[in-house]
Structure formats: structure tokens, C-alpha cells
C-alpha positions in Angstrom: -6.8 -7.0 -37.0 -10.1 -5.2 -35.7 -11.3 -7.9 -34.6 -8.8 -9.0 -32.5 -8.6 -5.4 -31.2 -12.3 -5.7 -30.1 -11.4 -8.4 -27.9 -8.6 -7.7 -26.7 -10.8 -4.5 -25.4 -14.0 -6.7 -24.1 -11.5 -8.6 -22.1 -9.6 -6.0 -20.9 -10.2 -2.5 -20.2 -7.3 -1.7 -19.4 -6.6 -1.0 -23.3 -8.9 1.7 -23.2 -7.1 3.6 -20.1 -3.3 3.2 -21.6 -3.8 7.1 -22.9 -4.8 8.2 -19.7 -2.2 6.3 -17.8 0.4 7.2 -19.7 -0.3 10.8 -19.7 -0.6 11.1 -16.3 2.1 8.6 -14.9 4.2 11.6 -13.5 2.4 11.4 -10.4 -0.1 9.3 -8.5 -3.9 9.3 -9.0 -7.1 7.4 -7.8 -9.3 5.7 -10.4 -11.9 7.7 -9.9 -10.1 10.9 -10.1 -8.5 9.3 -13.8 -12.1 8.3 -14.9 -14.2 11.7 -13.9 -11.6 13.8 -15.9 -13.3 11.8 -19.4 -16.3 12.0 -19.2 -16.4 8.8 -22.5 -14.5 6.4 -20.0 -17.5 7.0 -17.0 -18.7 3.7 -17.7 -16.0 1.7 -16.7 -15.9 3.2 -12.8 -18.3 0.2 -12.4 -16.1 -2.0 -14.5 -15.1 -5.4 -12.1 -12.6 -6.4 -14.8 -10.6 -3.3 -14.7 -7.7 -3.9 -12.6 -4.8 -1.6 -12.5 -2.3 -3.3 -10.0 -1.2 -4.8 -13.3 0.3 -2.3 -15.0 0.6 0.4 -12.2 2.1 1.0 -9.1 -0.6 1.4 -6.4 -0.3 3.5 -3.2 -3.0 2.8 -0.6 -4.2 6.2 1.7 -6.9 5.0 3.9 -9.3 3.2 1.7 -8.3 4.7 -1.4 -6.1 3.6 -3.8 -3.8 5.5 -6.2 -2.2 4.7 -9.2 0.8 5.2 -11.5 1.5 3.8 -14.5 4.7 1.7 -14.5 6.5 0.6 -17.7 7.8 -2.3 -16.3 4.3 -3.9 -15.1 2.7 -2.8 -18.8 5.5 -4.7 -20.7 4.9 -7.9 -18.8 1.3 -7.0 -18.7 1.5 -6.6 -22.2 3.6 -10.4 -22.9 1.1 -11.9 -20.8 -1.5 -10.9 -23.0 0.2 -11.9 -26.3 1.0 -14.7 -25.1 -2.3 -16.3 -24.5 -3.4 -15.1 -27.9 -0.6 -17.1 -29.8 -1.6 -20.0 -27.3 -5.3 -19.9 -28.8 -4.0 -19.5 -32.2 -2.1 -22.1 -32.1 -4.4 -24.4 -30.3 -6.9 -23.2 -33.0 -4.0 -23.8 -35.8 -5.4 -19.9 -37.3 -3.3 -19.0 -39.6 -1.0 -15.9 -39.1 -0.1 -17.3 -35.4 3.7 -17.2 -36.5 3.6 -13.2 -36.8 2.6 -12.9 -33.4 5.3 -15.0 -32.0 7.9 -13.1 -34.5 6.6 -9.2 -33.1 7.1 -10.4 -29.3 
């Protein structure tokens, strides 16, 4: 289970920002503004991978953007993402790819 946690993670580090977005998705805020505030997530404000328009709402002021976290998004975010993993383990034929398909 780790170990799929660390990739999920490498892949996407969008994982490591759910706390954040969830406890600040009563109002709007840019990237940088959410990444500053912690100072262990200052590494990723150069992260290309990180792309938040998939699990938040975005509102664009000039040339910054701001974000919310929407439930809706982060559910089918969140399918998306499950679903490719039981497509590898199934194309792999690992053993335990019936339990993901059973959770989602």
C-alpha cells in the first residue's frame, strides 16, 4: 500500500496539496499564496505537473490565477486516477486488482 502511495504522489502532486485545498476551499486563493503559507510544500511552486484546474475551480484576475477546491472536480479527479491504476493492474494481471474495482 506504500508503495502505491509513493506513486500515486511522484505522479501527482496534487495528493500532497488535498489538506491545503480542502482547508481553505471557503474562499479563493492563488497557488502561490497556498504554497508560501507551508513553508514543506515550497518545492512544488516550480512543480510543471501540478495542475489544479482539475480538482478546483479557477478564477483568472489579470494574470493570476486563483483557486478553490471543488468536490465535484476531486471525485472525478479522484475515478480518473483509480481507474488507470486498475487498468495497469489488470494489464499486469497483479494480484489484488479486484479490490480496487470493488472500493470504486
Amino acid at each position: 500500500m506504500l508503495l502505491l502511495f509513493y506513486i500515486c504522489l511522484w505522479h501527482q502532486p496534487i495528493f500532497l496539496l488535498l489538506p491545503l485545498l480542502e482547508a481553505s476551499a471557503s474562499h479563493f486563493t492563488s497557488r502561490q499564496q497556498l504554497l508560501s503559507e507551508n513553508p514543506q510544500f515550497h518545492a512544488l511552486q516550480e512543480c510543471r505537473n501540478l495542475d489544479l484546474r482539475w480538482v478546483c475551480e479557477v478564477k483568472v484576475a489579470g494574470d493570476e490565477a486563483y483557486y478553490k477546491l471543488n468536490t465535484e472536480k476531486l471525485n472525478n479527479w479522484l475515478k480518473g486516477r483509480v481507474a488507470r491504476l486498475q487498468a495497469v493492474l489488470d494489464a499486469q494481471n497483479i494480484c489484488g486488482s479486484n479490490l480496487v474495482r470493488v472500493l470504486f
